[in-house]
C-alpha positions as CSV (number, residue, x, y, z in Angstrom):
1,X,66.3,169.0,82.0
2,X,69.1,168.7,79.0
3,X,67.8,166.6,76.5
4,X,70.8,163.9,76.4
5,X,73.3,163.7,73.7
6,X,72.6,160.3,72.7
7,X,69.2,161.2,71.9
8,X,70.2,164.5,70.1
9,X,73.0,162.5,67.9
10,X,69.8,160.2,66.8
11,X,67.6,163.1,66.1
12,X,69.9,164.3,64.1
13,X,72.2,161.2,62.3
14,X,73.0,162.9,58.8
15,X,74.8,166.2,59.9
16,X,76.1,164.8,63.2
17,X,77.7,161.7,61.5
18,X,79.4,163.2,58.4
19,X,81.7,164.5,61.1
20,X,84.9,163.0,62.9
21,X,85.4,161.4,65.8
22,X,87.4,164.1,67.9
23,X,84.5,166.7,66.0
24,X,82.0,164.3,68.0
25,X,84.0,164.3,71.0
26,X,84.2,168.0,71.1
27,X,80.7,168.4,71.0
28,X,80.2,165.9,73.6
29,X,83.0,168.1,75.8
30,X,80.9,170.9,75.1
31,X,77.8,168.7,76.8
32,X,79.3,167.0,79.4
33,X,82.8,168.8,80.5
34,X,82.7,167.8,83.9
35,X,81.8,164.3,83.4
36,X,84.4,161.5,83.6
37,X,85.6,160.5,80.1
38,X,87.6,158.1,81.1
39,X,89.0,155.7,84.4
40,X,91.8,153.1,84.7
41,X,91.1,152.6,88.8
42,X,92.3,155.6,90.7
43,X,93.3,157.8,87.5
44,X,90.7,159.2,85.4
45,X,90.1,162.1,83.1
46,X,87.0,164.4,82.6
47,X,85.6,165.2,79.0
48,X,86.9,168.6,79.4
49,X,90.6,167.7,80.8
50,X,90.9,165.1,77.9
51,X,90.0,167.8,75.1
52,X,92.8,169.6,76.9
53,X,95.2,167.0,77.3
54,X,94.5,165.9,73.5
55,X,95.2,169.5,71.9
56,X,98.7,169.6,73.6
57,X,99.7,166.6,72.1
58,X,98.2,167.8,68.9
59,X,100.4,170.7,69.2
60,X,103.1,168.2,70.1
61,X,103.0,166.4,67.1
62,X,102.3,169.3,65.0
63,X,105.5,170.9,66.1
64,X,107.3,167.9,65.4
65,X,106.1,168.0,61.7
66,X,103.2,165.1,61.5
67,X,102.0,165.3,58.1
68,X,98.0,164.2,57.9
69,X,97.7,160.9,57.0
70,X,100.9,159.8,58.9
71,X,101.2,156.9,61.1
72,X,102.1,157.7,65.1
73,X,102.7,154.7,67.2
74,X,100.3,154.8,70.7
75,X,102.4,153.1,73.2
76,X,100.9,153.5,76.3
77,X,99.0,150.2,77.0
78,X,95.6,149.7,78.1
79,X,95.6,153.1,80.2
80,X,94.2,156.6,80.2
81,X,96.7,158.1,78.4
82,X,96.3,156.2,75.4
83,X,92.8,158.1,74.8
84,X,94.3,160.7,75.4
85,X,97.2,159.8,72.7
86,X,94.6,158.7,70.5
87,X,92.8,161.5,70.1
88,X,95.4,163.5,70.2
89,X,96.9,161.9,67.2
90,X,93.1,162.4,65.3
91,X,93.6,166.2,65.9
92,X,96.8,166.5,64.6
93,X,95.3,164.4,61.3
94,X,97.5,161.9,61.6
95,X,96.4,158.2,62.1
96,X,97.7,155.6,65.0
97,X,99.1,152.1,65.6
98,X,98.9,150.5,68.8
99,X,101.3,149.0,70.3
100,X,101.0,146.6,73.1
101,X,103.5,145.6,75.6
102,X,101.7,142.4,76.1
103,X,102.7,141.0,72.3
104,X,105.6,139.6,71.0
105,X,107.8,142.1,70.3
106,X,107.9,140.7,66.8
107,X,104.4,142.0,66.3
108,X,104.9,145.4,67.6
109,X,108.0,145.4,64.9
110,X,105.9,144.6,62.3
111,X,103.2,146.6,63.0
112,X,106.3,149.7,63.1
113,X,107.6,148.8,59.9
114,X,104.5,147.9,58.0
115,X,103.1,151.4,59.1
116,X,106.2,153.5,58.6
117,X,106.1,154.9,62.0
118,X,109.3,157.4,62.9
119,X,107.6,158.4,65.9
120,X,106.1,157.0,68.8
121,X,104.3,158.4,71.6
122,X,103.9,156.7,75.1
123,X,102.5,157.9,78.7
124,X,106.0,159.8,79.7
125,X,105.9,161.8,76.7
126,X,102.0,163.0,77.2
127,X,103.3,163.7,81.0
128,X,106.2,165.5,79.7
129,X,103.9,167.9,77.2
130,X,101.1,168.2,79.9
131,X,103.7,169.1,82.4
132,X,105.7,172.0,79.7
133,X,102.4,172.8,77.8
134,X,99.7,176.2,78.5
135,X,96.7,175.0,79.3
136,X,94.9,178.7,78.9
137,X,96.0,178.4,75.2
138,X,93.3,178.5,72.8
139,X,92.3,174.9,71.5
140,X,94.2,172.9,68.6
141,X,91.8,173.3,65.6
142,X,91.1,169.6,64.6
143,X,92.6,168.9,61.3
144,X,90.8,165.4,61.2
145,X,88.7,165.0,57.9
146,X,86.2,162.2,57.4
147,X,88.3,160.8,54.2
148,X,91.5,160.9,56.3
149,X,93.1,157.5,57.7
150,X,92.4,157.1,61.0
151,X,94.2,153.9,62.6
152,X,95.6,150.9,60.9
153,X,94.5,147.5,62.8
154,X,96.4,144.1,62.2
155,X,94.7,141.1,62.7
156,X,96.2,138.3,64.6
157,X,97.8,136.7,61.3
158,X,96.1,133.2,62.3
159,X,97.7,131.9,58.9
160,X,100.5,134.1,58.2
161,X,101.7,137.6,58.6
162,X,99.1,139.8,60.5
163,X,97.3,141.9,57.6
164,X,97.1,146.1,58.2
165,X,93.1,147.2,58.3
166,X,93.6,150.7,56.7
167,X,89.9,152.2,58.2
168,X,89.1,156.1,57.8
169,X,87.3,158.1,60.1
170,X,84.2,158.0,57.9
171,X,84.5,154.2,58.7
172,X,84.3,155.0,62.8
173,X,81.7,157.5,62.3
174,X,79.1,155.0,60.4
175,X,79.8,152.3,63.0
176,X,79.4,153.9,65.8
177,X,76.1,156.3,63.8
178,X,74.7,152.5,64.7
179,X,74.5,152.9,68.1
180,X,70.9,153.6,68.8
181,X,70.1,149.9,66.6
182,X,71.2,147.8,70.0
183,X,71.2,150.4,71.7
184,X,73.4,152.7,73.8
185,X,72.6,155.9,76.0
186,X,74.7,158.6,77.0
187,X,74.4,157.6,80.6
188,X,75.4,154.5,79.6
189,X,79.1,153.5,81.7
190,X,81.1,150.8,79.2
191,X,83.9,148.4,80.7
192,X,86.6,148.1,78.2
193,X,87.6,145.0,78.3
194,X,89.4,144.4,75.0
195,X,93.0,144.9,74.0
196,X,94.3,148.4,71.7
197,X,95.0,146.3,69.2
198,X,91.3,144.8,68.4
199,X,88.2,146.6,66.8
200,X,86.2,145.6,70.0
201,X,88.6,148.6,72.0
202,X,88.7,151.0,69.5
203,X,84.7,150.6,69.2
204,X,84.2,151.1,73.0
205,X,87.1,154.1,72.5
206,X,84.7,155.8,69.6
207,X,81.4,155.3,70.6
208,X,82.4,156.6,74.3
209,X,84.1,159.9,73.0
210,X,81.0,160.4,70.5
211,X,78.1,159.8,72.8
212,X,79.5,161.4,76.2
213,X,79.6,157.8,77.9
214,X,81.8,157.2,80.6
215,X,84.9,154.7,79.4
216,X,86.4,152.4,82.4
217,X,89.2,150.6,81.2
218,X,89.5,147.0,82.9
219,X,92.7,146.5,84.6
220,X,95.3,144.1,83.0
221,X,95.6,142.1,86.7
222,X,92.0,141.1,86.5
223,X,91.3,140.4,83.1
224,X,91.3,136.6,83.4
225,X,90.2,136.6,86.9
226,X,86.2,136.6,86.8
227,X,85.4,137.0,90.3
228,X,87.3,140.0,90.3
229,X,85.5,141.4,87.1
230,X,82.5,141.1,88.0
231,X,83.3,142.8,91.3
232,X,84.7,145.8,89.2
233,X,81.1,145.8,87.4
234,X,79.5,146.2,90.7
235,X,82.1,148.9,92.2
236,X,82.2,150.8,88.8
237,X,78.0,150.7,87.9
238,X,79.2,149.0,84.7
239,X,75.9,149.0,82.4
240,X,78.0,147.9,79.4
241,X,80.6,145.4,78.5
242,X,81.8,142.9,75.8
243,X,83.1,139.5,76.4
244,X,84.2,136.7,74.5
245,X,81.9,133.9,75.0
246,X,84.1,131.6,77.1
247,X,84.2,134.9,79.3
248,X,80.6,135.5,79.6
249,X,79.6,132.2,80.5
250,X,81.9,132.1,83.5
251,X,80.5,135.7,84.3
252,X,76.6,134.3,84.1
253,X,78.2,131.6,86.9
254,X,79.0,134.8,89.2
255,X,77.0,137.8,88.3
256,X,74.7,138.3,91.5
257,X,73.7,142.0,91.9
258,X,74.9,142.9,88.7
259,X,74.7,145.9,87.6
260,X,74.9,145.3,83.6
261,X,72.4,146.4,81.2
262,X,73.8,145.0,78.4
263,X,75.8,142.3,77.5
264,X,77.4,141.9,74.5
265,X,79.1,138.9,73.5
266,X,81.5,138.0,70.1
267,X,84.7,137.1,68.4
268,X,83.3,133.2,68.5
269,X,80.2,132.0,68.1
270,X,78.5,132.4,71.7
271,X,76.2,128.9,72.8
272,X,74.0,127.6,76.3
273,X,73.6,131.0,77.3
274,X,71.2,131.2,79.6
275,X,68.7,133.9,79.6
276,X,69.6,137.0,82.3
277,X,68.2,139.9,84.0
278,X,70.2,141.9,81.6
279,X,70.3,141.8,77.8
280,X,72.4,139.6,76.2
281,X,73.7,140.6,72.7
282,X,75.1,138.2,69.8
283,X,77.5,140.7,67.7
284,X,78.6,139.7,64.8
285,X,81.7,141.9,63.9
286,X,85.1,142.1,61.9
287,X,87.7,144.3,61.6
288,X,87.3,145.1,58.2
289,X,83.5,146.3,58.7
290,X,85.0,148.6,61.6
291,X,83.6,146.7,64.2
292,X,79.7,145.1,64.7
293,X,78.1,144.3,61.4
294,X,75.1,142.4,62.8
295,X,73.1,142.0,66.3
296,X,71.1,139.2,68.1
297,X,69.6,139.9,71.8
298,X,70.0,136.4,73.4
299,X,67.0,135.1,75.2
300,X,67.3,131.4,75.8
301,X,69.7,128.5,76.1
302,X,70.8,127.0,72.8
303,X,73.6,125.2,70.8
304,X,73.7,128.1,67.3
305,X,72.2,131.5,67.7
306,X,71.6,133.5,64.9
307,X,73.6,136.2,64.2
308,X,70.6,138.5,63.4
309,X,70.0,141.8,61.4
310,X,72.7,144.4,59.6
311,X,73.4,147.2,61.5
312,X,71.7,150.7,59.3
313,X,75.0,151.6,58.2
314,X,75.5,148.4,56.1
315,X,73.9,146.5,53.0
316,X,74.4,143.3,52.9
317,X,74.1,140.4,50.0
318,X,74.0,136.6,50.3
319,X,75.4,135.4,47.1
320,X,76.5,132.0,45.4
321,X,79.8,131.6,43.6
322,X,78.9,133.9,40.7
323,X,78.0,136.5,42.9
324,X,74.4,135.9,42.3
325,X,71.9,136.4,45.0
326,X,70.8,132.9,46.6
327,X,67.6,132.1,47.1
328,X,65.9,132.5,51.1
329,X,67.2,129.9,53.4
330,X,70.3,128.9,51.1
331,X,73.5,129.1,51.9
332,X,75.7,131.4,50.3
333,X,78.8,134.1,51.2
334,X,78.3,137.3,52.4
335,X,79.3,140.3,50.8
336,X,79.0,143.9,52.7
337,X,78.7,147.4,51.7
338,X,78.6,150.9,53.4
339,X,81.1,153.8,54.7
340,X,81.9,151.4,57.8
341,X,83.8,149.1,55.3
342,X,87.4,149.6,55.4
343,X,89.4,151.3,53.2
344,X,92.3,148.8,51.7
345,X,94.9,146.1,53.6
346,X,97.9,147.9,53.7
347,X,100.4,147.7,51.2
348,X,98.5,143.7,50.1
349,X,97.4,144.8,46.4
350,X,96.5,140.9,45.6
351,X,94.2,140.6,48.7
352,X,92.6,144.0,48.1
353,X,91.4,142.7,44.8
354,X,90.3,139.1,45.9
355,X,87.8,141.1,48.4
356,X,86.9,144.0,46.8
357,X,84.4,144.8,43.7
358,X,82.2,146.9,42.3
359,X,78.7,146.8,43.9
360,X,76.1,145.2,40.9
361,X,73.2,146.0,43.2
362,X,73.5,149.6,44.5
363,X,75.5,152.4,42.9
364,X,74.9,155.1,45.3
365,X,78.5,156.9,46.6
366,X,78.8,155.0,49.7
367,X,77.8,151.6,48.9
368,X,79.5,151.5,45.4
369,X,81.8,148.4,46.0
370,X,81.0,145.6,48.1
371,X,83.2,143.8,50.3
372,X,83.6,139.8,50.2
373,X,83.7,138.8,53.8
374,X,84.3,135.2,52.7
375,X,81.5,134.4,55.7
376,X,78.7,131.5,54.5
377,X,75.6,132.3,55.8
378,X,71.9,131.9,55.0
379,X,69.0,133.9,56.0
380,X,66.3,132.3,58.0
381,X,62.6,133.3,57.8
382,X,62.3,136.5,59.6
383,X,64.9,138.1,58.0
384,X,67.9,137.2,60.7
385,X,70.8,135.6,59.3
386,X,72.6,132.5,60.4
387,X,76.4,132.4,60.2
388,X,77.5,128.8,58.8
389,X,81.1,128.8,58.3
390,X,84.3,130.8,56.7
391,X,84.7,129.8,53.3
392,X,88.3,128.7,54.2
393,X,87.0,126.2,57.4
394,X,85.8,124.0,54.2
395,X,87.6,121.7,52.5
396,X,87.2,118.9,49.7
397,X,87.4,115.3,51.6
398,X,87.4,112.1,48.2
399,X,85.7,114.6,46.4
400,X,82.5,115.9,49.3
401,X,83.1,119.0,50.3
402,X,83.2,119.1,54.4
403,X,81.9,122.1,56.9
404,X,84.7,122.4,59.7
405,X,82.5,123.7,62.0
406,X,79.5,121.7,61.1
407,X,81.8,118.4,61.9
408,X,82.5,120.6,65.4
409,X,79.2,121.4,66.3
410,X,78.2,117.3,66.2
411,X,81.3,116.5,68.4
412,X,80.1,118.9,71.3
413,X,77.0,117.1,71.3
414,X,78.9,113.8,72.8
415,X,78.7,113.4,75.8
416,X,82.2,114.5,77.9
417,X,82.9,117.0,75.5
418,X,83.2,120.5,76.3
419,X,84.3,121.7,73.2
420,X,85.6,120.9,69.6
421,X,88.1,121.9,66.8
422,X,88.3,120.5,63.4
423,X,90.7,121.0,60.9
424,X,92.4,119.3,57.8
425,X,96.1,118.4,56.8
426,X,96.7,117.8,52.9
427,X,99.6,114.6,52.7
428,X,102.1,115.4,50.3
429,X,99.8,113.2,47.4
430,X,97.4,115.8,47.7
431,X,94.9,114.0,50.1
432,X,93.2,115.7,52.9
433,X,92.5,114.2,56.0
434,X,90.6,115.3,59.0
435,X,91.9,115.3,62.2
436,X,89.5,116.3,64.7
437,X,90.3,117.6,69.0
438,X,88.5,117.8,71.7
439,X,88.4,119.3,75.5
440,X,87.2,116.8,77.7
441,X,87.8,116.1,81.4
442,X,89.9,113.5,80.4
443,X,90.5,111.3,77.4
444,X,87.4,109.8,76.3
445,X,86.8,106.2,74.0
446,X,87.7,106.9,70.5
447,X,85.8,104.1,69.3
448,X,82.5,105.2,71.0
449,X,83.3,108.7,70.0
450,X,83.2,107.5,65.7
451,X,80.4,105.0,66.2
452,X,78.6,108.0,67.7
453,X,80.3,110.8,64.3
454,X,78.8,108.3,62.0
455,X,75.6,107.9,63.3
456,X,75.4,111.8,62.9
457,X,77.6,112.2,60.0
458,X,78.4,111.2,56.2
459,X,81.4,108.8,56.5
460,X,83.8,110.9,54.7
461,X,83.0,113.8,57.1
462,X,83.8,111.4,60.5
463,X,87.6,112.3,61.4
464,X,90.6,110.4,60.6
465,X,92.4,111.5,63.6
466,X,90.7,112.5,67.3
467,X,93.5,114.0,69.8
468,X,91.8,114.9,73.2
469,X,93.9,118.5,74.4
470,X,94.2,120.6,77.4
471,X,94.2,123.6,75.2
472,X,93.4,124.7,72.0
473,X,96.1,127.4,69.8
474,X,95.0,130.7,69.9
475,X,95.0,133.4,67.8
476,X,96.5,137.2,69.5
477,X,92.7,138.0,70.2
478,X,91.8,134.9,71.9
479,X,90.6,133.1,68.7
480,X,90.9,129.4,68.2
481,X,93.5,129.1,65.8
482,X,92.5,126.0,63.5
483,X,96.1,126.6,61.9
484,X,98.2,126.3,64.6
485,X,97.6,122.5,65.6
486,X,101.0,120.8,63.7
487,X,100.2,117.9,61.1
488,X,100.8,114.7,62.5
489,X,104.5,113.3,61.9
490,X,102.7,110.2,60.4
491,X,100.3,112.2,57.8
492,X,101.8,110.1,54.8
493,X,101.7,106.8,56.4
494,X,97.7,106.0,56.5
495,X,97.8,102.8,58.1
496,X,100.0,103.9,60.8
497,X,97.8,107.4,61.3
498,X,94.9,105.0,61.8
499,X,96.9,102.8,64.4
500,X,98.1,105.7,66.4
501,X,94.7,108.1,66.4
502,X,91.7,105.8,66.0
């Protein structure tokens, strides 16, 4: 019986992970060509049709004169042909930008300008070379290198202009050398749940093409329909997805005869989980660390989970404000290092040198300059870490400094309240006031709700403001956006803000 691939890539992490990803993929084409790569409902793709698919656009681009290193815009959606465009793009060692017809077509703009694209490649023009192309012609030979840019991500510009992610392929090939930490098997079948544009897809994407897993992307029309995703789980033998916390609770309400192994659960901090025939995994991830930095397997119902232990690929360092290591259980900001970290922001010379530095506690190549995720967090006995706030969800209220999410984690405990945002507005004499809103069935008593802050909380930390709402702003990945509520037309009138929102 063929020893499988996931357990050979294991056996053997330091040759097989100094490699790229389409070098991975190839071997895993070699192990598994008839095996489905990769299904969007009735279309699908074997590993050995995709390696063919792949070089042809690799010859494509090549013949339209992709330089390595160039950006090529993937505009084919959540389908199979984007894998396909995707790795072709790798071959041809040039990088990609996905493009989603689901944005704003602002975004896509920016994201075409920002990454200098000239050419763009969507599901008619990999028809068109499939449909022209040889298929007995000899395969492309991969001119992906491990120090080459592979994809520039944007974040969802919560407080401005979405930032470029520059990450290498070194930087997918250390995250997804972390598989066998959770872990993942090359029988394993993953539901793709995630958008192109977020680090959660192109980790499912990488990991998939390394380790011979079968990739089902979920369908746009059930997304947001949980009845119908779990009924894909069951159809499809789903062993692995990811889902955003508000997701996977509704799923746990549904998921008879499920057919998951494991579960893993980020973007937000996940909470009342209850425990589940399958494994439920806290990930702890960013864009900027390509994808999961930390894990924590879920086994009972509570308001905070840890956010548990580094992956191997990373080193990490809680420090204070001097960048000196805290002591055990204080809380301090996280700094990262290891090939996973990203490369640069594009083309943001200021923000590249706010979070990165040279590494005063390990010099080895690699793990020579950490990265300042501007994440608090504190370790707790044991070794897992605890994730307390961004440094930017604090502010200075008469002089105390205030936790945002701390203040939000006491207001879900009132009865009523389903869930909690906090966040401050600075008057134009420099004061800032909290306003704090809240998802209830319906409006609640304000006055309970402060008598029952202040029994909880320091008086400067109680809110100024409380605003029951239908619906918090969201960031383009589904994040509460703690920016996007607008200041109060009375902000500089006190007396009046305390008439109107007490």
């Amino acid at each position: 019986m063929q020893e499988l691939l996931s357990e050979f890539l294991s056996a053997h992490k330091g040759e097989a992970f100094s490699q790229t990803i389409p070098a991975l993929f190839r071997q895993a084409a070699r192990w598994y060509p008839n095996k489905t790569a990769v299904q969007l409902e009735a279309e699908s793709m074997t590993f050995q049709e995709l390696d063919q698919a792949s070089d042809r656009l690799a010859e494509y681009l090549a013949g339209r004169r992709v330089q390595p290193g160039e950006v090529v815009a993937c505009a084919a959606g959540r389908s199979v042909a984007s894998i396909a465009i995707i790795l072709g793009i790798w071959k041809a060692g040039a990088a990609y930008v996905a493009l989603d017809p689901e944005c704003p077509e602002a975004h896509n703009r920016h994201c075409l300008e920002a990454g200098r694209v000239r050419l763009s490649v969507g599901r008619g023009d990999l028809l068109s070379v499939l449909a022209t192309g040889d298929p007995a012609r000899p395969p492309f030979p991969d001119r992906s290198r491990p120090d080459g840019l592979a994809l520039i991500l944007f974040t969802s510009g919560s407080t401005g202009t979405a930032k470029g992610v520059c990450l290498r392929h070194a930087s997918l090939s250390a995250s997804v050398s972390n598989f066998d930490a959770i872990p993942f098997h090359s029988t394993d079948r993953f539901a793709s749940f995630s958008s192109l544009l977020f680090i959660a897809s192109v980790y499912d994407i990488s990991l998939c093409l390394s380790l011979g897993c079968t990739l089902h992307i979920v369908p746009e029309h059930i997304r947001r329909n949980i009845r119908a995703l779990a009924g894909f789980y069951i159809k499809n033998r789903i062993s692995v997805s990811f889902l955003p916390p508000h997701m996977a609770a509704k799923y746990m309400a549904v998921d008879e005869g499920s057919p998951l192994r494991l579960l893993l659960v980020g973007s937000e901090a996940p909470r009342n989980l209850d425990r589940r025939p399958y494994t439920i995994v806290n990930v702890y991830a960013s864009s900027e660390a390509c994808a999961i930095i930390s894990h924590y397997d879920i086994v009972d119902r509570r308001r905070r989970y840890p956010i548990g232990t580094l992956v191997p690929a990373l080193e990490g360092y809680v420090v204070d404000d001097q960048g000196r290591p805290v002591r055990p259980g204080a809380v301090g900001e996280l700094w990262l290092a290891g090939p996973q970290i990203f490369d640069r922001y594009l083309d943001l010379p200021e923000a590249n040198a706010r979070c990165f530095a040279p590494n005063p506690f390990d010099g080895r190549p690699g793990y020579d300059r950490v990265f300042k995720t501007a994440d608090m967090v504190r370790q707790l006995p044991g070794g897992a870490l605890e994730y307390i706030c961004r440094t930017d969800h604090m502010c200075k209220v008469r002089g105390f400094r205030v936790e945002l999410t701390g203040v939000e984690e006491v207001m879900r405990t009132i009865p009523g309240v389903w869930d909690a945002c906090v966040t401050c507005f600075t008057d134009h004499g420099g004061t800032n006031i909290l306003f704090g809103y809240y998802q209830s069935a319906q409006p609640l008593d304000h006055q309970a709700m402060r008598r029952a802050l202040g029994d909880r909380l320091p008086h400067y930390a109680v809110p100024v403001g409380l605003v029951w709402t239908e619906e918090f702003p969201r960031t383009l990945s589904g994040k509460v956006n703690r920016h996007g509520f607008p200041p109060p037309p009375e902000l500089d009138d006190h007396k009046l803000l305390a008439q109107r929102y007490h």
